[in-house]
C-alpha positions as CSV (number, residue, x, y, z in Angstrom):
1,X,1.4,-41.0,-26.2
2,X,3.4,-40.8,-22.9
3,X,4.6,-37.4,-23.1
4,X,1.3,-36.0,-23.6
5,X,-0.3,-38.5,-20.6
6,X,2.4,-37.0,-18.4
7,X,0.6,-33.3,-18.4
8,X,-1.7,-33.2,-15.0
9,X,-5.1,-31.5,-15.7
10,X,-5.6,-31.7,-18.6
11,X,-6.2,-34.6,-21.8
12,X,-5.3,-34.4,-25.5
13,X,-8.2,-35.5,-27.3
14,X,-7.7,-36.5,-31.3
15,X,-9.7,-34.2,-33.6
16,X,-8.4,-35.1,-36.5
17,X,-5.7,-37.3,-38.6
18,X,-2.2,-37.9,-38.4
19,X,-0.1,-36.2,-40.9
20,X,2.7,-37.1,-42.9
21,X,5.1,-35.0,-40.9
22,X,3.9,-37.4,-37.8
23,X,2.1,-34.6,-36.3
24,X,-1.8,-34.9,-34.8
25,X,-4.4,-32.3,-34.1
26,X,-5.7,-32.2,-30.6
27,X,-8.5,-30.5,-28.4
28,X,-7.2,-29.8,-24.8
29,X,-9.8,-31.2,-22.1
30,X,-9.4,-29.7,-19.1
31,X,-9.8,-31.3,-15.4
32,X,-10.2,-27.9,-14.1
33,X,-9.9,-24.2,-14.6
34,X,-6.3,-23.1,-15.6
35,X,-5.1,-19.6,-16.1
36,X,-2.4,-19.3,-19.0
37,X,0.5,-19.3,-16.6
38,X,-0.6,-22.2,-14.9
39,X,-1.3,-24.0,-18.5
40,X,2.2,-23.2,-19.7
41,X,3.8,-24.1,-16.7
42,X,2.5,-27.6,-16.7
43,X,3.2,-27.5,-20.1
44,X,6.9,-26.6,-19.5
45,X,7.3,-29.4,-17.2
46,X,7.4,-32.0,-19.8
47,X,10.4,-30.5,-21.7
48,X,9.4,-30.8,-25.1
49,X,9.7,-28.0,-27.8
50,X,7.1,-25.9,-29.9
51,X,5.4,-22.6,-29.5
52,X,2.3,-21.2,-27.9
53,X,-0.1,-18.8,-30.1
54,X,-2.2,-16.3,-28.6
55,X,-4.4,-14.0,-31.4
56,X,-1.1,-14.4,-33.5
57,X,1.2,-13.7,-31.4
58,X,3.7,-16.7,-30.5
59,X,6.1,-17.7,-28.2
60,X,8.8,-20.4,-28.3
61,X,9.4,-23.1,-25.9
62,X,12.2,-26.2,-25.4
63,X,13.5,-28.3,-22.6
64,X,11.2,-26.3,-19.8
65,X,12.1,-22.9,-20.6
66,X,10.4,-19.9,-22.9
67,X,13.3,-19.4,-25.3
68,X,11.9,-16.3,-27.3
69,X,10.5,-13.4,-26.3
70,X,7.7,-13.9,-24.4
71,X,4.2,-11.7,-24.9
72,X,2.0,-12.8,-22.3
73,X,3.1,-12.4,-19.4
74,X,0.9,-9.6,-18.8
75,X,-2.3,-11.9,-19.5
76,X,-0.9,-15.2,-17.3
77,X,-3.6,-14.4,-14.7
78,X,-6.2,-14.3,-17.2
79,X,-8.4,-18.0,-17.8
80,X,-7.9,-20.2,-21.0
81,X,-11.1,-21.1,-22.0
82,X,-10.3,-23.2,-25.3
83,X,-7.2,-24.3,-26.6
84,X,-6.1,-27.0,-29.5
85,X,-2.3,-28.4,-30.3
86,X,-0.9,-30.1,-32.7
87,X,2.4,-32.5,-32.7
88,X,4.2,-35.6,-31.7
89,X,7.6,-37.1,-30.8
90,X,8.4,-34.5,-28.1
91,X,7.2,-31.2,-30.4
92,X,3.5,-29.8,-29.8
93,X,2.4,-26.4,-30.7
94,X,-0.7,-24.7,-28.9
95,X,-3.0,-23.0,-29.9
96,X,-4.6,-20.7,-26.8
97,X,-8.1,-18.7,-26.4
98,X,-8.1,-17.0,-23.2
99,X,-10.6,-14.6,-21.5
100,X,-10.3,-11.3,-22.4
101,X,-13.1,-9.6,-20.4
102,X,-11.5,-6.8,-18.3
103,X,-11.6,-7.9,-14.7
104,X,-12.4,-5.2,-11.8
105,X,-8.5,-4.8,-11.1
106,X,-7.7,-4.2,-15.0
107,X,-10.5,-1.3,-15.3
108,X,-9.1,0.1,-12.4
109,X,-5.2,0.0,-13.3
110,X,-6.4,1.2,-17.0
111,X,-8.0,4.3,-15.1
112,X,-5.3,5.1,-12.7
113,X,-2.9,5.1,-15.6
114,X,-5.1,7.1,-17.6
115,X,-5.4,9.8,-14.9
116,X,-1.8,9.9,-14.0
117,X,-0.9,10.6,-18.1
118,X,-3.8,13.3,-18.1
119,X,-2.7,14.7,-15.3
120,X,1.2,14.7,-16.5
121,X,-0.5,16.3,-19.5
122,X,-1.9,19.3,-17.8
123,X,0.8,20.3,-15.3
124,X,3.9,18.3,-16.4
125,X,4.5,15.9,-13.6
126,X,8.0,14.9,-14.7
127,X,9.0,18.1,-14.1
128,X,7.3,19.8,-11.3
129,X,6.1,16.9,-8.8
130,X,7.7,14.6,-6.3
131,X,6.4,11.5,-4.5
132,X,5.7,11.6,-1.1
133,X,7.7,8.4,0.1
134,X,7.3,6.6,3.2
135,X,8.8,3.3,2.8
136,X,5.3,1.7,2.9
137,X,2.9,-0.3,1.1
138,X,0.8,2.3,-0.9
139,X,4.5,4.6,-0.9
140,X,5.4,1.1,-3.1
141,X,2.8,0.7,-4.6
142,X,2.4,4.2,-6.3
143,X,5.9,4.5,-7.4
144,X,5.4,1.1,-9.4
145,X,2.1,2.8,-10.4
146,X,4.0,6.0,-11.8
147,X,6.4,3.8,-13.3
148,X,4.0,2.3,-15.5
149,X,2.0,5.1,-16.6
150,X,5.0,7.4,-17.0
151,X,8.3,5.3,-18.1
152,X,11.4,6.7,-17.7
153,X,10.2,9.2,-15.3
154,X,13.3,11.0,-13.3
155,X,10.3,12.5,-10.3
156,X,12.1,12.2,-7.3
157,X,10.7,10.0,-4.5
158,X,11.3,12.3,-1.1
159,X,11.5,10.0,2.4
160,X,11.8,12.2,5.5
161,X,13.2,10.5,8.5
162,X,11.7,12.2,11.3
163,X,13.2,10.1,13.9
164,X,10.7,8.3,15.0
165,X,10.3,5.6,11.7
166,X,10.6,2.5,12.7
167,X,14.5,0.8,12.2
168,X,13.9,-2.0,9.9
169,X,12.0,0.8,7.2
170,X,15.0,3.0,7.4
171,X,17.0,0.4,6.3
172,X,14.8,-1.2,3.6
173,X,14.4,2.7,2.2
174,X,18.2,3.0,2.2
175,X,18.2,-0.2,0.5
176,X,16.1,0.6,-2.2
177,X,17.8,4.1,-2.3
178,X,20.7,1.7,-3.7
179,X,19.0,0.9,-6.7
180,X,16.9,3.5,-7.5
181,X,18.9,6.7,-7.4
182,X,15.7,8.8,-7.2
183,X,15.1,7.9,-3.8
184,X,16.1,10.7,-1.9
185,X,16.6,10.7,2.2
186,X,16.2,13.9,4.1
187,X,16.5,13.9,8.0
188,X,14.9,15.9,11.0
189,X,17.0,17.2,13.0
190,X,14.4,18.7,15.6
191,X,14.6,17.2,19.2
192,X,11.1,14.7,19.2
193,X,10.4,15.5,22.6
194,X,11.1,18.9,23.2
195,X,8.6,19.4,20.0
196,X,6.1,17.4,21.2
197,X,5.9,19.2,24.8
198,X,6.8,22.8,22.5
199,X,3.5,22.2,20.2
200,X,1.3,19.6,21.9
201,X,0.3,16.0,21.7
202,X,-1.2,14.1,19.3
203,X,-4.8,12.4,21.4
204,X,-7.1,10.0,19.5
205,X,-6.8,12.1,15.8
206,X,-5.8,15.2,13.5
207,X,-9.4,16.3,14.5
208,X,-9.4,15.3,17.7
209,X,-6.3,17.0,18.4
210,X,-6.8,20.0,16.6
211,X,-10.3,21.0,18.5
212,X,-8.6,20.7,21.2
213,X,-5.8,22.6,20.5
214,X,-8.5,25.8,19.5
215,X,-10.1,25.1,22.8
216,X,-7.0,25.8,24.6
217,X,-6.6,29.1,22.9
218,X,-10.4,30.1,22.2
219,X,-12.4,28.1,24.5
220,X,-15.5,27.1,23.2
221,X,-16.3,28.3,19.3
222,X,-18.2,27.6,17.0
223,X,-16.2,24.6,15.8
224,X,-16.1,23.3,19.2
225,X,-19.8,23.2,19.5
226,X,-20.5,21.1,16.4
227,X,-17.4,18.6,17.3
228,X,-18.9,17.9,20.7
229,X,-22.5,17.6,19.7
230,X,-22.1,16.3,16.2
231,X,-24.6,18.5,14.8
232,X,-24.1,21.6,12.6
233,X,-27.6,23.3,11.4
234,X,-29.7,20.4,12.0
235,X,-27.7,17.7,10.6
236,X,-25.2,15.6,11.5
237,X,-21.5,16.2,11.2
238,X,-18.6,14.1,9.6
239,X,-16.8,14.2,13.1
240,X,-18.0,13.9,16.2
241,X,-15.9,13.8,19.5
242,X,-16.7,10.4,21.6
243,X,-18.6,11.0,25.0
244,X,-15.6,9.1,26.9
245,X,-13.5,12.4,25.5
246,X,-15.5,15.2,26.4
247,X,-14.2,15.9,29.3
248,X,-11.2,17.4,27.6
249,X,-13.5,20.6,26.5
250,X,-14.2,21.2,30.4
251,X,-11.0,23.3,31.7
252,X,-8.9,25.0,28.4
253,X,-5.4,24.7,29.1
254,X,-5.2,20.9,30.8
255,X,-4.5,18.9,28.0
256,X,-1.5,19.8,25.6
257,X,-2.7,18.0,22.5
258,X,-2.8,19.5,19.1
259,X,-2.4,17.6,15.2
260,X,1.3,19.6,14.9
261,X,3.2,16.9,15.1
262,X,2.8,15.3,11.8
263,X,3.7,19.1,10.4
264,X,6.1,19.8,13.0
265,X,8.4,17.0,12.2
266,X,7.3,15.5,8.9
267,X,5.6,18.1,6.5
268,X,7.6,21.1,7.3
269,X,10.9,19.4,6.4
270,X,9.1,18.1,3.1
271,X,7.7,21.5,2.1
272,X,11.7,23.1,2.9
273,X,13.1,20.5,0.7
274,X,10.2,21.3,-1.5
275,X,11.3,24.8,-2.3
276,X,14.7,23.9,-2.8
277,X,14.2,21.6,-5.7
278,X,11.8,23.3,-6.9
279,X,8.5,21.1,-7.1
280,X,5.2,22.3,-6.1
281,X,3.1,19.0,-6.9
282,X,3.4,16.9,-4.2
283,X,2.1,13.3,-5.2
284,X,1.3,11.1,-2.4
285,X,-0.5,7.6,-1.7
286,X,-3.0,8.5,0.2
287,X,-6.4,6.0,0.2
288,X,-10.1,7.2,1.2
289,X,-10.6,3.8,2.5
290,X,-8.4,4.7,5.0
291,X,-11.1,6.9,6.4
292,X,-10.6,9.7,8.4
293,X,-10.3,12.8,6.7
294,X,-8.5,11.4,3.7
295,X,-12.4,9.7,3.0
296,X,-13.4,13.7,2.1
297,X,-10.5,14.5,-0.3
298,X,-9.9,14.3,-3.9
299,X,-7.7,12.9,-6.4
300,X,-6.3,16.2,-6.9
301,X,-6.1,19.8,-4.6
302,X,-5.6,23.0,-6.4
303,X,-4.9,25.9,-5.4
304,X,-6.3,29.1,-8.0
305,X,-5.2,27.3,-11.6
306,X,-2.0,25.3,-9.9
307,X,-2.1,22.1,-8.7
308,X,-0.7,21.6,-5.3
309,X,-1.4,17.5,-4.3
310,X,-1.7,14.7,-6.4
311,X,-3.6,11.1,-5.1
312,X,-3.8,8.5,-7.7
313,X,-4.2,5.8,-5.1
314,X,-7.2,7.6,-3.4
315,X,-9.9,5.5,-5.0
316,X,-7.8,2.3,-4.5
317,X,-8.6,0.1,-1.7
318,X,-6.7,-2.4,0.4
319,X,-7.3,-5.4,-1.9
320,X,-6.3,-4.0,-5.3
321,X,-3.1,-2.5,-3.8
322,X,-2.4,-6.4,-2.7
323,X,-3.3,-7.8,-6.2
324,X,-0.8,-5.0,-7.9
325,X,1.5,-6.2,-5.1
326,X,1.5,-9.8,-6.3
327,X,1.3,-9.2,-10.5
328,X,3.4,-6.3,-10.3
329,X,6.3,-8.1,-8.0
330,X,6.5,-5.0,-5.6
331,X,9.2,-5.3,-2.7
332,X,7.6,-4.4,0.5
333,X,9.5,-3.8,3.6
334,X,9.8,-7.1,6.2
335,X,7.6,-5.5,8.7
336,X,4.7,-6.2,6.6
337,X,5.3,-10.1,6.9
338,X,5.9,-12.9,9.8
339,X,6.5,-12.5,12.4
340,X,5.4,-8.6,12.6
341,X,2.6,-8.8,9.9
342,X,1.7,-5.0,10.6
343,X,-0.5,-3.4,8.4
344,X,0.8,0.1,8.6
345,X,3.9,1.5,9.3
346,X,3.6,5.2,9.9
347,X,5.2,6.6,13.0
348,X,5.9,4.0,15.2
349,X,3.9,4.1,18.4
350,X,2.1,6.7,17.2
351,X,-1.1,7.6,19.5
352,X,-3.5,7.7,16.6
353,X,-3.1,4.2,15.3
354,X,-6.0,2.1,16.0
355,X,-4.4,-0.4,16.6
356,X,-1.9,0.8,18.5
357,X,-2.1,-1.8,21.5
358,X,-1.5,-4.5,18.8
359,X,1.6,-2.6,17.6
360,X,3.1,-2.0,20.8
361,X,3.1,-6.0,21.8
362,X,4.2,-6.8,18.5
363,X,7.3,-4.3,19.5
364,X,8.0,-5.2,23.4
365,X,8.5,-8.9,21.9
366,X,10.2,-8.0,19.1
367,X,11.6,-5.0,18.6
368,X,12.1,-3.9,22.7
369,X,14.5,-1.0,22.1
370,X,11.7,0.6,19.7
371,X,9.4,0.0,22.3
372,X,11.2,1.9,25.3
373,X,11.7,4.8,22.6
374,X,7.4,5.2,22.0
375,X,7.2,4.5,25.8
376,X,9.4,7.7,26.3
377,X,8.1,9.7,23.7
378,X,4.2,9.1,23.9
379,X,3.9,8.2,27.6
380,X,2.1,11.4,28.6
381,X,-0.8,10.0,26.0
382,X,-0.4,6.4,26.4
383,X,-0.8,6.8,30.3
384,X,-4.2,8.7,29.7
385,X,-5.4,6.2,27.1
386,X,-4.7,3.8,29.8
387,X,-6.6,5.2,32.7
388,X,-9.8,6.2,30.5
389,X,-9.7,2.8,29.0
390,X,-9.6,3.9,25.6
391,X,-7.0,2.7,22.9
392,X,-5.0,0.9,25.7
393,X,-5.7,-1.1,28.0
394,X,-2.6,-2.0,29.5
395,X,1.7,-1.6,28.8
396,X,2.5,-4.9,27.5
397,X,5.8,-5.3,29.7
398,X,3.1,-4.5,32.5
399,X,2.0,-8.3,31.3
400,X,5.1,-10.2,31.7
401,X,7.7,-10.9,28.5
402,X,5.3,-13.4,27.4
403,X,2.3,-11.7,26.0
404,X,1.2,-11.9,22.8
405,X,-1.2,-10.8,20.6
406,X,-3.1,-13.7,20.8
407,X,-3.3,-12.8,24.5
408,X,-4.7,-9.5,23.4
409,X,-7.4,-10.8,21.1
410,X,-8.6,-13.4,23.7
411,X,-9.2,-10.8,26.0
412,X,-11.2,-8.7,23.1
413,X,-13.5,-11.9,22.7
């Protein structure tokens, strides 16, 4: 039977005989492993007509296109492990067992969904939260995840615009503002620079910055003690300041760093706009595998009975937000792909980004106005980075127009 001959991967095999309506039973042998939209899809090519059957539920195809509502698209990453047709002369309907077991990434999305309705439950979400949005990949990837687990929802997704985001995310936000009228864009209007030299510096990270900063003001505490030495009553501490950074606990008053500019220019305005809608939840896509501090916080913060943050995402890590991603179609921003490929997209240039010498050769080649704009704004911290040898090693238009990252990671080796 040609038609059936043409179907790669897989062979009909006769189990049985041919009707009087000219129709044969068949068991499907396959080559190799299929998953049900891979088996349909082949299946499609051949442009005949039928249905497939899953547990009783059916969909109806002809001339390489489902033409009835179609049930399992949910399930067209799962396996078929067995499935029998019958037909001839162009029709054949299938029969299709796949595998049902929950995989990792189900049990996971089952249990974020679960929480976020629970949650909902308790303090009414749809009425009293707002997402946290950046633009970003997990900022995408909850508000797909609220989506599911609350349809309908009206929570409003709040982007700030400090100033400092990076051009090409400003524009993919304001584009997805056009479809989605709960995206809502506030901007700073505070002068970057005159608020970095007013409040300090941000130097290596929050806690970094932040023991210096009390250092400044009350020398050597308590607190200072156990972030130098990395021991509080015996045993080790969560954070430890590195030995090429102690020097900055030597003279108070030297080194303007503190962890206020994330509040200064970002948090504050959210926590304003907060007050005037009226929302005290703040729901945000924050990930312990980031690590950091964010690896010693919860799913939710209260505050007395109320809840004040929200994390669904912060048991997630990096490869189930990309499988979500794919299955769920989420739109990312461009920066995420070639030729940027950058895995966050935060404040650009920002001092505490590990990889920030990455980020800024990726910008001098192609994004070079960005580029003078961190230069500007962050040189007091990226000319110290430099001369310690810690972060950065070099400006990249120090290199010549040419350098790349490649250039970078050869020298690494």
């Amino acid at each position: 039977m040609s038609e059936l001959e043409c179907i790669k991967g897989f062979k009909f095999i006769s189990i049985g005989e041919t009707s009087s309506d000219c129709t044969t039973p068949y068991r499907i042998e396959f080559d190799r492993n299929f998953t049900l939209g891979e088996f349909i899809e082949e299946v499609l090519k051949v442009k005949g007509w039928g249905y497939f059957e899953i547990n009783g539920k059916k969909a109806e195809y002809k001339n390489g296109e489902i033409i009835s509502q179609n049930p399992f698209l949910k399930s067209y990453h799962k396996n078929v492990v067995y499935c029998t047709s019958r037909g001839g002369w162009g029709c054949m309907d299938y029969k299709i067992t796949i595998d049902n077991a929950i995989s990792e990434y189900e049990l996971m999305l089952e249990d974020r969904i679960a929480k976020i309705q629970a949650i909902n439950e308790q303090y009414d979400l749809l009425n009293n939260s707002y997402i946290a949005f950046s633009g970003g990949l997990d900022s995408c990837v909850l508000s797909k995840l609220i989506d599911l687990a609350l349809p309908g929802n009206k929570i409003p997704r709040i982007y700030a615009n400090t100033g400092i985001e990076y051009q090409k995310m400003v524009k993919f936000v304001k584009r997805e503002r056009e479809r989605d009228n709960r995206i809502i864009i506030i901007n700073q209007t505070r002068n970057i620079k005159k608020t970095l030299d007013e409040y300090g510096y941000p130097f290596k990270s929050k806690e970094h910055s932040l023991r210096v900063e009390q250092f400044n003001k009350h020398h050597m505490s308590n607190y200072i003690v156990k972030y130098i030495t990395g021991i509080d009553k015996g045993k080790p501490t969560i954070f430890k300041c590195p030995d090429i950074l102690k020097y900055q606990f030597e003279e108070a008053g030297k080194y303007n760093y503190s962890n206020k500019c994330c509040y200064k220019l970002k948090k504050e305005l959210m926590h304003n706009y907060q007050k005037k809608i009226k929302r005290k939840i703040t729901i945000t896509g924050m990930r312990a595998e980031e690590g950091g501090n964010r690896a010693h916080i919860g799913c939710v913060i209260t505050k007395g009975n109320d809840i004040e943050k929200f994390h669904p995402l912060i048991v997630v890590t990096e490869e189930w937000e990309h499988e979500f991603i794919k299955r769920e179609k989420v739109e990312l921003c461009e920066l995420y792909y070639p030729p940027y490929n950058f895995k966050r997209t935060g404040c650009k240039g920002c001092p505490f980004a590990l990889t920030l010498q990455e980020q800024l050769i990726t910008m001098k080649k192609l994004l070079p106005n960005e580029y003078k704009q961190c230069l500007y704004l962050w040189k007091p911290v990226y000319d110290e980075y430099i001369r310690i040898g810690f972060r950065l090693k070099y400006y990249p238009h120090e290199k010549g127009v040419q350098m790349t990252i490649d250039d970078f990671l050869d020298e690494k080796e």
